[in-house]
BALOBA-1460 file (C-alpha; in Angstrom, 3 decimals):
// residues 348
<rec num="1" residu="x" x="130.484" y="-164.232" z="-25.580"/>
<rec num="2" residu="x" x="129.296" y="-160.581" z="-26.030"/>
<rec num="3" residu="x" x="125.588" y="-161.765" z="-26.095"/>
<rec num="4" residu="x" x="125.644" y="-163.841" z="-23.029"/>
<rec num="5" residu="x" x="127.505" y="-161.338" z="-21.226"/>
<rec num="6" residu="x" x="124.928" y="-158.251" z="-22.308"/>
<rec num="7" residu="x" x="121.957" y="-160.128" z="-20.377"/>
<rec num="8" residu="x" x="124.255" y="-160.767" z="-17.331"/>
<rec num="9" residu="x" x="124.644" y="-157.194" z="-17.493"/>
<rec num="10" residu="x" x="120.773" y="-156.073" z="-17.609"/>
<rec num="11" residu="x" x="120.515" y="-158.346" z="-14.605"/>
<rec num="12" residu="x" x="123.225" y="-156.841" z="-12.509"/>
<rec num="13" residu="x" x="121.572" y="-153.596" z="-13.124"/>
<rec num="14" residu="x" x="118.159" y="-154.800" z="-12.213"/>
<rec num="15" residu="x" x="119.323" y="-156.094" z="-9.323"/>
<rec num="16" residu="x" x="121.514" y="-153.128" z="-8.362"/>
<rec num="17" residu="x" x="117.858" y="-150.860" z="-8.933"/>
<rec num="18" residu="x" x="116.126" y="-153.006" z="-7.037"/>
<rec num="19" residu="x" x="118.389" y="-152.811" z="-4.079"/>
<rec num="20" residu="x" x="118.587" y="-149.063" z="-4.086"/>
<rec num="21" residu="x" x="114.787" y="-148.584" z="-4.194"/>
<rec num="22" residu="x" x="115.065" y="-151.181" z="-1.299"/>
<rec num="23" residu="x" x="117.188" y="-149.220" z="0.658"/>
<rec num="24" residu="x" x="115.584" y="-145.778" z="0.128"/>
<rec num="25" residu="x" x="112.568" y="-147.581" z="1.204"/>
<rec num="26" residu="x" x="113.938" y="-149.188" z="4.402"/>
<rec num="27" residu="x" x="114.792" y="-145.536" z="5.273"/>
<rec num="28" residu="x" x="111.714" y="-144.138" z="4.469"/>
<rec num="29" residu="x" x="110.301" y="-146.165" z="6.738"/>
<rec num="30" residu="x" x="112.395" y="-145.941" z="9.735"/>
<rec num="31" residu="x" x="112.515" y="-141.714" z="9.109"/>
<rec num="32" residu="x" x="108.593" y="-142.018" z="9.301"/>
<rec num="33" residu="x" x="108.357" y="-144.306" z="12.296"/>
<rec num="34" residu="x" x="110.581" y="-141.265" z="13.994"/>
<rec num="35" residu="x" x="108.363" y="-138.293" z="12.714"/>
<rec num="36" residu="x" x="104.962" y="-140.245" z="13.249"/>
<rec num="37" residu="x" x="103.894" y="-139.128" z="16.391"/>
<rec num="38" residu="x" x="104.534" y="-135.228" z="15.023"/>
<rec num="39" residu="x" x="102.967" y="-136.178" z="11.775"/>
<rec num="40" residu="x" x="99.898" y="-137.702" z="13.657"/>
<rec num="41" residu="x" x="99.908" y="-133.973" z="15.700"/>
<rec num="42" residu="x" x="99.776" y="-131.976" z="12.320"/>
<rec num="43" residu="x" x="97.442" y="-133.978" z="9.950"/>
<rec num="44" residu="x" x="94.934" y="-134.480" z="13.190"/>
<rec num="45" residu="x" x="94.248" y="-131.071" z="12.369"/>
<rec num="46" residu="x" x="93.248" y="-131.732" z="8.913"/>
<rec num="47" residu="x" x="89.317" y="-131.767" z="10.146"/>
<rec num="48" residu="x" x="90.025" y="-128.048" z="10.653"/>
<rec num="49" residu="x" x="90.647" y="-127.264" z="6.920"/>
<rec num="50" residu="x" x="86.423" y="-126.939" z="6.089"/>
<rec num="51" residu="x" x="87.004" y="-123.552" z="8.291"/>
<rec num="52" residu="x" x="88.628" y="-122.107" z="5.318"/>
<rec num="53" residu="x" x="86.026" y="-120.113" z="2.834"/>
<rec num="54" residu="x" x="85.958" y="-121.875" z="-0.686"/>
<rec num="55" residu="x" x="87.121" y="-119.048" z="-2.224"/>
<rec num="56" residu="x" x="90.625" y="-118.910" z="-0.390"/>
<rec num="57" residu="x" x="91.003" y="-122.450" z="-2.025"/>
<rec num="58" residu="x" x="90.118" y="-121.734" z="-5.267"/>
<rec num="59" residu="x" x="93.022" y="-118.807" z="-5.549"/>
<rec num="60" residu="x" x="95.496" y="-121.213" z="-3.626"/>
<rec num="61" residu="x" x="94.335" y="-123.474" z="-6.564"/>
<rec num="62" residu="x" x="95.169" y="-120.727" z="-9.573"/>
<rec num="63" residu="x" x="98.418" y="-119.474" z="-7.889"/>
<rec num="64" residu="x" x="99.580" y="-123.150" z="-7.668"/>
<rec num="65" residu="x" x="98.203" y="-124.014" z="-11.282"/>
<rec num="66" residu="x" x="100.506" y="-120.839" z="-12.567"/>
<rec num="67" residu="x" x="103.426" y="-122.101" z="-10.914"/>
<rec num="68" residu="x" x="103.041" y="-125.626" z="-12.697"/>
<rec num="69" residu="x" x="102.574" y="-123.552" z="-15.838"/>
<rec num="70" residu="x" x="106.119" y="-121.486" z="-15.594"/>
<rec num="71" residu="x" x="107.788" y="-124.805" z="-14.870"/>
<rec num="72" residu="x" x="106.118" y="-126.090" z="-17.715"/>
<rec num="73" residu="x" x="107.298" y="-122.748" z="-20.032"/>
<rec num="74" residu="x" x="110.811" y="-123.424" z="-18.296"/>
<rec num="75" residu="x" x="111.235" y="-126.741" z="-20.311"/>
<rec num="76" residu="x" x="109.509" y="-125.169" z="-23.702"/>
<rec num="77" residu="x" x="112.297" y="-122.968" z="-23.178"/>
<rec num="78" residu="x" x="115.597" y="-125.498" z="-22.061"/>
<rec num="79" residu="x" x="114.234" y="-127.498" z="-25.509"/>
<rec num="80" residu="x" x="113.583" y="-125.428" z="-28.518"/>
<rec num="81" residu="x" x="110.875" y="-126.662" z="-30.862"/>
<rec num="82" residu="x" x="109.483" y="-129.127" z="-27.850"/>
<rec num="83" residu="x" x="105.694" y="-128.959" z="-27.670"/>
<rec num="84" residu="x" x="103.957" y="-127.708" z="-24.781"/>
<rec num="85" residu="x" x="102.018" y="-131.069" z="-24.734"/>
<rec num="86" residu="x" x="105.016" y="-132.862" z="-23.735"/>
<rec num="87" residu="x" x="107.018" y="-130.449" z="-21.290"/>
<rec num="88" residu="x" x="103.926" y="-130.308" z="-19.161"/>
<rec num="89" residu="x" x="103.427" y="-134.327" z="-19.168"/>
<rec num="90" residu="x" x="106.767" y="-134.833" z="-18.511"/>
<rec num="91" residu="x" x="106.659" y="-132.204" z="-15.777"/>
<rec num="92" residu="x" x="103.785" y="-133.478" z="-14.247"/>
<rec num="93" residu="x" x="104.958" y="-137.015" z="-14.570"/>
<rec num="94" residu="x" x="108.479" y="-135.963" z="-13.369"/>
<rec num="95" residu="x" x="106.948" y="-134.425" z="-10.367"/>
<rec num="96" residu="x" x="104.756" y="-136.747" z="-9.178"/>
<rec num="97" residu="x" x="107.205" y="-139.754" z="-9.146"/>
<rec num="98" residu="x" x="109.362" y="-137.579" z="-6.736"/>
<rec num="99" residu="x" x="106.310" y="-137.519" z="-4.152"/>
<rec num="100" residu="x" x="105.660" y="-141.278" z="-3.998"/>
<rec num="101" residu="x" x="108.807" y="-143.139" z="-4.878"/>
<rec num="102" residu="x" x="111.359" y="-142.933" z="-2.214"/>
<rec num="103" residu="x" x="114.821" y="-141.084" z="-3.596"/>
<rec num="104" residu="x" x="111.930" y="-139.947" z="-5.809"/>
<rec num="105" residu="x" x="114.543" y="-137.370" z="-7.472"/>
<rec num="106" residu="x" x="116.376" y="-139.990" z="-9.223"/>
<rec num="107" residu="x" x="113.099" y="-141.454" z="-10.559"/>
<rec num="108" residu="x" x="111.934" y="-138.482" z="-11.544"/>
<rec num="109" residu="x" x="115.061" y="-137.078" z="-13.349"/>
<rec num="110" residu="x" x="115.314" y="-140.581" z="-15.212"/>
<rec num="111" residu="x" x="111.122" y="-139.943" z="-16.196"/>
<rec num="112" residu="x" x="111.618" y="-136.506" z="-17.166"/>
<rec num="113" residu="x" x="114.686" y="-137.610" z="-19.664"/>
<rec num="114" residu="x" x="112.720" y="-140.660" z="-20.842"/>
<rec num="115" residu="x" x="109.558" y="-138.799" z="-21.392"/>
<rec num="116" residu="x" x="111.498" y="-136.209" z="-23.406"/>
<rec num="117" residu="x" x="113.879" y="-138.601" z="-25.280"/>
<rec num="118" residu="x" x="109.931" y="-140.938" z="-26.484"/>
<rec num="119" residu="x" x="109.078" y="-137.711" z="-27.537"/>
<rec num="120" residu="x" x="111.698" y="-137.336" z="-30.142"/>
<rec num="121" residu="x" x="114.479" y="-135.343" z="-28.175"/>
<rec num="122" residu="x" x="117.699" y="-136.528" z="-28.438"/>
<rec num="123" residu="x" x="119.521" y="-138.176" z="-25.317"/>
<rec num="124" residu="x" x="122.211" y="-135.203" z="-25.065"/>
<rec num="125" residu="x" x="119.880" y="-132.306" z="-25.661"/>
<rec num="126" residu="x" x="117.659" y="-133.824" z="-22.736"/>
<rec num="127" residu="x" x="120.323" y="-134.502" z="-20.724"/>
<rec num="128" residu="x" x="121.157" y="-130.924" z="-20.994"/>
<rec num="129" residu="x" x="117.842" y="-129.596" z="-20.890"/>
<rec num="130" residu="x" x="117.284" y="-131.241" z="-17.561"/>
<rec num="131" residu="x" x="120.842" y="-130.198" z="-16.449"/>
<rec num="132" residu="x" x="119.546" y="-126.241" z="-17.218"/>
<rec num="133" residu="x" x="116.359" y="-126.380" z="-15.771"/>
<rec num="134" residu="x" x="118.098" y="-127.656" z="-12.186"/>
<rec num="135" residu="x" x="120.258" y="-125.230" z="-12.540"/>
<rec num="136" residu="x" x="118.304" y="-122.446" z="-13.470"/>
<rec num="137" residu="x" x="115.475" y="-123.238" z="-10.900"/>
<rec num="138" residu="x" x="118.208" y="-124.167" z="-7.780"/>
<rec num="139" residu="x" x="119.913" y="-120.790" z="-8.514"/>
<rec num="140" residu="x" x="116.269" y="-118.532" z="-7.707"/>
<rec num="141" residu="x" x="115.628" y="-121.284" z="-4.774"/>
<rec num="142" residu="x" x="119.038" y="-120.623" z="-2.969"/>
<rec num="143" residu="x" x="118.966" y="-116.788" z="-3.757"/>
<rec num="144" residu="x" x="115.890" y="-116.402" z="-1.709"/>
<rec num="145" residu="x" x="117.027" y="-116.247" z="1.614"/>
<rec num="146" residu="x" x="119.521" y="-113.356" z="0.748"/>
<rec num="147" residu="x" x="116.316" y="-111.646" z="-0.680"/>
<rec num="148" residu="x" x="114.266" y="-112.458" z="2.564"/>
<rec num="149" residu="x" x="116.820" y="-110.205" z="4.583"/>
<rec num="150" residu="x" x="116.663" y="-107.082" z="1.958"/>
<rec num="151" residu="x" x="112.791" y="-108.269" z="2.393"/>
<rec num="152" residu="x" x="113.373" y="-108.177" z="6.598"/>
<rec num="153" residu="x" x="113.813" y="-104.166" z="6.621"/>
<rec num="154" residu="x" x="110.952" y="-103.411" z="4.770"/>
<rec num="155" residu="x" x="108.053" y="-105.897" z="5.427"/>
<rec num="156" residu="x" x="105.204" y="-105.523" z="8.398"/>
<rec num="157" residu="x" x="102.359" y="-107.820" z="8.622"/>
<rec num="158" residu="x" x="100.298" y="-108.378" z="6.054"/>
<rec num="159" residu="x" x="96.103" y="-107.475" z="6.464"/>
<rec num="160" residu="x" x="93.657" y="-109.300" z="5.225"/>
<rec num="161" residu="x" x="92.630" y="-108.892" z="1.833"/>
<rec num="162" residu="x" x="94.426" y="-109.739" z="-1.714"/>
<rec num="163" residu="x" x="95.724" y="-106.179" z="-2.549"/>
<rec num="164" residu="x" x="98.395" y="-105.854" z="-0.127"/>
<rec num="165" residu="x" x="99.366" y="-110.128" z="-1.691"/>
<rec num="166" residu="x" x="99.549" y="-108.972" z="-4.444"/>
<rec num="167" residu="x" x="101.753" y="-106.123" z="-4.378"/>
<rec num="168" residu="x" x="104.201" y="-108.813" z="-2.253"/>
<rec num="169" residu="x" x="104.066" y="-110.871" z="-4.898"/>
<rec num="170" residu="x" x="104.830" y="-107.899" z="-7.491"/>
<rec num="171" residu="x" x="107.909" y="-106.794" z="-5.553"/>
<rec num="172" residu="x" x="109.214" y="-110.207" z="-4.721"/>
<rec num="173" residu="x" x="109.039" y="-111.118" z="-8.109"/>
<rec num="174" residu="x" x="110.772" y="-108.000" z="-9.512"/>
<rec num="175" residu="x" x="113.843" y="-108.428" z="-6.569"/>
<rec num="176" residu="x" x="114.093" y="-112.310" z="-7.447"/>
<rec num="177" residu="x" x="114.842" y="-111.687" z="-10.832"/>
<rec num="178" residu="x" x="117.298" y="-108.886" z="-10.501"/>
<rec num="179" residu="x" x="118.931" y="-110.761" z="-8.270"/>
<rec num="180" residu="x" x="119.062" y="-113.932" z="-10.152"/>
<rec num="181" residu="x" x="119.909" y="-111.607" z="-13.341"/>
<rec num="182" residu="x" x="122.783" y="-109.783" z="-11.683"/>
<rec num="183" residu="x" x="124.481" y="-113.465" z="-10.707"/>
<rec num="184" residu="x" x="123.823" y="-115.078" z="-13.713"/>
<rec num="185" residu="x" x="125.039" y="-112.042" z="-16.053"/>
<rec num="186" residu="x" x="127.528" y="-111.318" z="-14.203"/>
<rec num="187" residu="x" x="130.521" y="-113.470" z="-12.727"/>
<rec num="188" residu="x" x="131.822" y="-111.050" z="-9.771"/>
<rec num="189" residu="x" x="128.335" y="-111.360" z="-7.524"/>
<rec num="190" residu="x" x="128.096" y="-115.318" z="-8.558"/>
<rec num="191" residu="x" x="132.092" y="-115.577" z="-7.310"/>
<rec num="192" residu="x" x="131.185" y="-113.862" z="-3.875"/>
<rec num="193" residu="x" x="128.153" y="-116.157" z="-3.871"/>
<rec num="194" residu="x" x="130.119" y="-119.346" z="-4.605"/>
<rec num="195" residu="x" x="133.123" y="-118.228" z="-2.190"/>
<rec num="196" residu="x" x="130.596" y="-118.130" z="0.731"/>
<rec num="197" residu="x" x="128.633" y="-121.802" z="-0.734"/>
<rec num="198" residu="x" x="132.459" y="-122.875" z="-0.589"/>
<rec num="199" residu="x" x="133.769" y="-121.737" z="2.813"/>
<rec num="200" residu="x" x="130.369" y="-123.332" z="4.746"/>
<rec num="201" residu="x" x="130.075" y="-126.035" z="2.821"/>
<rec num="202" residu="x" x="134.210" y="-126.985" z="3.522"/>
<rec num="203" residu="x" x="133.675" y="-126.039" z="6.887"/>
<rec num="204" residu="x" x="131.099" y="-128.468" z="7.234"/>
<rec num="205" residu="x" x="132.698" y="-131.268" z="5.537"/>
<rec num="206" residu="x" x="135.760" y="-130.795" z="8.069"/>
<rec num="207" residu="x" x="133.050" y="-131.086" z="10.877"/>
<rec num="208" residu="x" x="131.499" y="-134.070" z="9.761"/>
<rec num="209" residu="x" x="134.526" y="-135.999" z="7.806"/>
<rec num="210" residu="x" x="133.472" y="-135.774" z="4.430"/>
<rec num="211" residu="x" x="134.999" y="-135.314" z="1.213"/>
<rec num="212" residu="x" x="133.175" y="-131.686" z="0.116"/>
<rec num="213" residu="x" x="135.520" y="-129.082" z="-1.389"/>
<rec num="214" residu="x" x="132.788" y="-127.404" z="-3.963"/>
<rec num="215" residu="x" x="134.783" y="-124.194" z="-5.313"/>
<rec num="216" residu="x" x="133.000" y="-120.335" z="-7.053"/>
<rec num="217" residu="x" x="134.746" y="-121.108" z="-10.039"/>
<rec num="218" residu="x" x="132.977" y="-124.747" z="-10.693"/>
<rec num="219" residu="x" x="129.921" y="-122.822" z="-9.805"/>
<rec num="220" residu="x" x="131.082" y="-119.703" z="-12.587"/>
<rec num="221" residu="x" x="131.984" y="-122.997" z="-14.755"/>
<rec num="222" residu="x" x="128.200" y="-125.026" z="-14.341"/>
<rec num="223" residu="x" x="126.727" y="-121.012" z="-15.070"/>
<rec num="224" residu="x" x="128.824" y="-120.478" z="-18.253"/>
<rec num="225" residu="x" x="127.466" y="-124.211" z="-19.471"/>
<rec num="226" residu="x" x="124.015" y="-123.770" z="-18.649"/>
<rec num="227" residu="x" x="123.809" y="-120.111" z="-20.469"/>
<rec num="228" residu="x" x="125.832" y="-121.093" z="-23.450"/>
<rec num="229" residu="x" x="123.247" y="-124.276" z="-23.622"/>
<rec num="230" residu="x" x="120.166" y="-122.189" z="-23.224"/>
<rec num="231" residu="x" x="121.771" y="-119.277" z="-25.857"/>
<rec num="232" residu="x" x="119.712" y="-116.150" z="-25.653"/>
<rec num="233" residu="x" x="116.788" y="-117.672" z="-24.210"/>
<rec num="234" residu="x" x="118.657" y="-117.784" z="-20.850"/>
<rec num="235" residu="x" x="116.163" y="-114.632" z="-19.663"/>
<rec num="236" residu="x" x="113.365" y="-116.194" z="-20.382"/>
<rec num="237" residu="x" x="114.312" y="-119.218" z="-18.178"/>
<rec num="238" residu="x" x="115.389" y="-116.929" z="-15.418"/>
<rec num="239" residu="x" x="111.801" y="-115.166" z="-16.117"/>
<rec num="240" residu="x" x="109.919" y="-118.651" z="-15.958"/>
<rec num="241" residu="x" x="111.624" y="-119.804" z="-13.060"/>
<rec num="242" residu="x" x="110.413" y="-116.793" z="-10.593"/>
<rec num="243" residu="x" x="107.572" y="-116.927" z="-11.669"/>
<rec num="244" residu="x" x="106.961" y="-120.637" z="-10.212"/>
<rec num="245" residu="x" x="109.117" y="-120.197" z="-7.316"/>
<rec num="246" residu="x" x="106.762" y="-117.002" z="-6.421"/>
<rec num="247" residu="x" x="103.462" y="-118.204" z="-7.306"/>
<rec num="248" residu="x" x="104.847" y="-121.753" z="-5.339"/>
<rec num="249" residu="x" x="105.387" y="-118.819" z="-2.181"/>
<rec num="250" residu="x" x="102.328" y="-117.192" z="-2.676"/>
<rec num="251" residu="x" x="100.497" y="-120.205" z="-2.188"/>
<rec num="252" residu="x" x="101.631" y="-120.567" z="1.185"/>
<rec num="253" residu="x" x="101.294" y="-116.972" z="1.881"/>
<rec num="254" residu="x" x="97.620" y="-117.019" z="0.925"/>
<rec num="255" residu="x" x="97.139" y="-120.207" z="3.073"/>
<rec num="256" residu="x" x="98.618" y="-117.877" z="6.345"/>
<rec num="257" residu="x" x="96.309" y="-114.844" z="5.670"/>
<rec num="258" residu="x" x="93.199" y="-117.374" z="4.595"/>
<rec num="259" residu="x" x="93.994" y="-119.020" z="8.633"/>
<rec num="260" residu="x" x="93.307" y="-115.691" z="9.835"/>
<rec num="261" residu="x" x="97.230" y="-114.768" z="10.362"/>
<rec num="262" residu="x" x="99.017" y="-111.499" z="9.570"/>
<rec num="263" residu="x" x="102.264" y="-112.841" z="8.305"/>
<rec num="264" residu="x" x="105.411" y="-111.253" z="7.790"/>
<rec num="265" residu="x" x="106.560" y="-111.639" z="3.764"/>
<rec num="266" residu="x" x="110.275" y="-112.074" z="4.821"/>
<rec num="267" residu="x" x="109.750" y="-114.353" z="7.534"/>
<rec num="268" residu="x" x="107.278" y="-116.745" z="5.735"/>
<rec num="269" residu="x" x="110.370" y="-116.766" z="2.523"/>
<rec num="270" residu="x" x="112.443" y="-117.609" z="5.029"/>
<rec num="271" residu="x" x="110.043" y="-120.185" z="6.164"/>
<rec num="272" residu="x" x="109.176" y="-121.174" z="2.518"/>
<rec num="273" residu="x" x="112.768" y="-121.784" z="1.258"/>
<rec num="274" residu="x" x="113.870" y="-123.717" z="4.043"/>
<rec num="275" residu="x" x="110.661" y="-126.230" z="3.348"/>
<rec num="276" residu="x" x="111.746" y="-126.503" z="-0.359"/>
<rec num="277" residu="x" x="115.350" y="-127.403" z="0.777"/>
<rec num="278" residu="x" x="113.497" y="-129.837" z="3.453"/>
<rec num="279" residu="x" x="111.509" y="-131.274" z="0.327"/>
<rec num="280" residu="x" x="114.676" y="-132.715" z="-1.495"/>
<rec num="281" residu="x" x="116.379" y="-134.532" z="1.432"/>
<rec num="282" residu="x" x="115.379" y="-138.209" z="-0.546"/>
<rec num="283" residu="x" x="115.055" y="-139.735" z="2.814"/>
<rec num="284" residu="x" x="110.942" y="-139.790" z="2.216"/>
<rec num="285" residu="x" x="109.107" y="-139.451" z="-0.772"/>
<rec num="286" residu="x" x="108.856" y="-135.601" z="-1.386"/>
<rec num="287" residu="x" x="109.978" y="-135.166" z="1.947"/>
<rec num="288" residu="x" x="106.813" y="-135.969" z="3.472"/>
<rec num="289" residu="x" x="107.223" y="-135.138" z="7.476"/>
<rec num="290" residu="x" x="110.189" y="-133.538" z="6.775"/>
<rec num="291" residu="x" x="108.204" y="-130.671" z="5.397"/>
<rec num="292" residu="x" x="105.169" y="-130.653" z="7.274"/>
<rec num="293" residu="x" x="106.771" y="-131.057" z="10.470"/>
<rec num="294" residu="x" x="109.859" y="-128.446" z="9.416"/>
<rec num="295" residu="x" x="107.685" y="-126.008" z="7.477"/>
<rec num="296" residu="x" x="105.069" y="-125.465" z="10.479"/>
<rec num="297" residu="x" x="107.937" y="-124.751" z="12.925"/>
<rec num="298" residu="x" x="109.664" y="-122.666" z="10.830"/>
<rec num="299" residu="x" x="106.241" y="-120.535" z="10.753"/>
<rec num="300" residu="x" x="106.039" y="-121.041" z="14.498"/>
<rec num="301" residu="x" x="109.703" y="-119.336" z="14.326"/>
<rec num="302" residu="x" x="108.367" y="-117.145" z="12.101"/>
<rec num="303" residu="x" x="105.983" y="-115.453" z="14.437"/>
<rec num="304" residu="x" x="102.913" y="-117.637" z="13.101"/>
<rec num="305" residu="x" x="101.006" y="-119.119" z="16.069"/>
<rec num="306" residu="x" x="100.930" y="-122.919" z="16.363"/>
<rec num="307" residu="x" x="97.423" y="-124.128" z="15.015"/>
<rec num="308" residu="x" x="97.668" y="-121.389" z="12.674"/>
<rec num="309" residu="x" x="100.981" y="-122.601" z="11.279"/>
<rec num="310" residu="x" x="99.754" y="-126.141" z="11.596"/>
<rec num="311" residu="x" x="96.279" y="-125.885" z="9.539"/>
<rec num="312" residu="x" x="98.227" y="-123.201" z="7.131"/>
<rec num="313" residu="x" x="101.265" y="-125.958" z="6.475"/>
<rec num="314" residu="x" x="98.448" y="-128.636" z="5.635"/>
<rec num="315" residu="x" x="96.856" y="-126.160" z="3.184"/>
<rec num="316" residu="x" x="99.544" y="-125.711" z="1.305"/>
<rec num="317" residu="x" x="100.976" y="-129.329" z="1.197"/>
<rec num="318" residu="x" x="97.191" y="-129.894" z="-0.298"/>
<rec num="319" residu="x" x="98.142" y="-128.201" z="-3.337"/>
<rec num="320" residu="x" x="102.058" y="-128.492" z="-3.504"/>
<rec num="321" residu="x" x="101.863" y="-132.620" z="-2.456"/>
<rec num="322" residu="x" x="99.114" y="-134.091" z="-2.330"/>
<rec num="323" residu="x" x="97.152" y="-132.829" z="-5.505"/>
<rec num="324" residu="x" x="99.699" y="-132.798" z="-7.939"/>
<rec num="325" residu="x" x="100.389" y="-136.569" z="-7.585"/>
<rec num="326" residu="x" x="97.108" y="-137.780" z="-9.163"/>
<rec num="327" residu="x" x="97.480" y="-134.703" z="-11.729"/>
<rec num="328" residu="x" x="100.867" y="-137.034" z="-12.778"/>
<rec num="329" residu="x" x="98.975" y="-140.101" z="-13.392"/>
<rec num="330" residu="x" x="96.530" y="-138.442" z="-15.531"/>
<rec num="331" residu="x" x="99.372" y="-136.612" z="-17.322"/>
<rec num="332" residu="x" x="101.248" y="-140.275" z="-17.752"/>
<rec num="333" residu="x" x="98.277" y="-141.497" z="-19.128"/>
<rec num="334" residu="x" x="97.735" y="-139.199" z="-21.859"/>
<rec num="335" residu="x" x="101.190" y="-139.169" z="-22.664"/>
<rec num="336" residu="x" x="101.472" y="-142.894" z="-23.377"/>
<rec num="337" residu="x" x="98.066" y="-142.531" z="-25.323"/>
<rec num="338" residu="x" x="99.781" y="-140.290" z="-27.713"/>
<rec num="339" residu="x" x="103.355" y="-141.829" z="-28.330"/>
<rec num="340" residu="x" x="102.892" y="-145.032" z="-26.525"/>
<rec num="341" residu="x" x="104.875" y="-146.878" z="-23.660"/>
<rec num="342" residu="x" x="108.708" y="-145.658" z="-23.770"/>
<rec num="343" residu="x" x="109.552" y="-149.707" z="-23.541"/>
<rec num="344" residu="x" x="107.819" y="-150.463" z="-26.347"/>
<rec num="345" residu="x" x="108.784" y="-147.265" z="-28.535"/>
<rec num="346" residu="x" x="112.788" y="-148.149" z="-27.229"/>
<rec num="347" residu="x" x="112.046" y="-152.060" z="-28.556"/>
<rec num="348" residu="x" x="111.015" y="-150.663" z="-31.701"/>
């Protein structure tokens, strides 16, 4: 009875996969058929990007290739002992499967805890590795539009050359983490935090009849987890995780000046957060048109002009969509060279 009932299950779940990838799909499509004529606008400007000099690529290029790397030291970290090998692959792997599978962040998540678990991880500590990472990483992402205002009174716009980028990046990395530090060290600034999250977030499930009622102390609750989890090496996570959200924002920053636009730091955070928010509405694989049609009229917003926001946005999304999708395949690749196919290593 049990084993005729156990294949009945693994059907039902098959199917039940197969209609949810069906119906992210559907959506994807529809979502797309809306934004296509906007999409059309932006990439037609694509032609435009051989105006850029080489060199303004090649930094884009190292800034991005650090930020893969801290997201790659964030896992090393969540997982003691884990080799580097495998928390990049399962990074990159994890990554790329949210930019071409629709409600790509299920996919990934389920990749990146496979990928670890083949590897010899055990199912709980990657569940909780992946649980600390999120956490850790959503925490800088939603703290930098506080950090934009401070930013606001301070910041004019920003001459050409790589000195004045630099010491941006130096100061926004420096306010990130003592921000981040303060909230996740201490409970009082996380509770005023999580009592504003609460109030908007109620007040918009009122508005639009659903069931949200998120309170500070579940947010002080998921904090205490994720820093008894990660033990003293909660500071280094916090460390790892600026460091890719600001070389991810000094990407796009670069992309702005290397246009031949003066932009504003604060405004282009502003700008930049908003997009990564944009990129995990699982309505299109890596939010494709949500982001390049959101991000360039945020920077239009933002003070940017038009083409220069336009042929900046598609810059960027070179590096942060496009090119990390084919790094993912190679990084699949050599990970199943070295421990094999996860099917076959779970049928063993």
């Amino acid at each position: 009875m049990t084993e005729q009932a156990e294949p009945q299950t693994n059907r039902r779940e098959l199917w039940k996969k197969i209609a949810v990838r069906s119906g992210f799909l559907v959506v994807s499509g529809v979502v797309l058929y809306f934004l296509w004529p906007r999409l059309v606008e932006v990439f037609s400007s694509s032609e435009d990007l051989s105006g850029i000099q080489w060199y303004w690529f090649l930094l884009m290029g190292v800034l991005m290739t650090g930020a893969f790397m801290a997201a790659w030291e964030l896992t090393h970290i969540a997982v003691p002992g884990i080799s580097r090998f495998v928390a990049a692959t399962s990074q990159l792997v994890s990554n790329a499967m949210a930019k071409v599978v629709p409600g790509g962040a299920v996919a990934a998540g389920a990749s990146y805890f496979q990928m670890l678990s083949v590897s010899g991880v055990s199912p709980a500590r990657a569940a909780t590795a992946l649980a600390s990472v999120s956490f850790i990483s959503n925490l800088v992402l939603f703290s930098l539009p506080a950090i934009a205002l401070f930013l606001a009174a301070l910041s004019a716009p920003i001459p050409s050359g790589l000195l004045p980028v630099g010491i941006v990046g130096t100061a926004l990395f420096v306010l990130m983490f003592s921000a981040v530090f303060l909230v996740v060290r201490f409970d009082k600034p996380l509770l005023f935090i999580g009592g504003i999250v609460e109030r908007v977030v109620c007040w918009l499930g009122d508005k639009l009849h659903k069931d949200w009622h998120p309170t500070a102390q579940h947010l002080l609750d998921q904090r205490n987890e994720v820093v008894e989890a990660l033990g003293s090496r909660w500071w280094k996570a916090l460390l790892a995780s600026v460091a890719n959200w600001t070389l991810d924002y000094m990407v796009l920053l670069v992309a702005l000046i290397a246009v031949g636009s003066e932009p504003r730091p604060s405004l282009v955070l502003v700008a930049f957060a908003g997009s990564a928010v944009l990129g995990m509405i699982p309505l299109t694989p890596g939010g494709l048109g949500f982001v390049e049609v959101g991000l360039t009229a945020m920077l239009v917003a933002a003070g940017i002009p038009g083409p220069d926001a336009t042929l900046a946005t598609l810059a960027y999304r070179l590096f942060q969509f496009w090119l990390p999708i084919p790094a993912g395949a190679v990084a699949y690749v050599v990970f199943k060279r070295k421990f094999g196919r996860p099917a076959e290593l779970e049928a063993a």
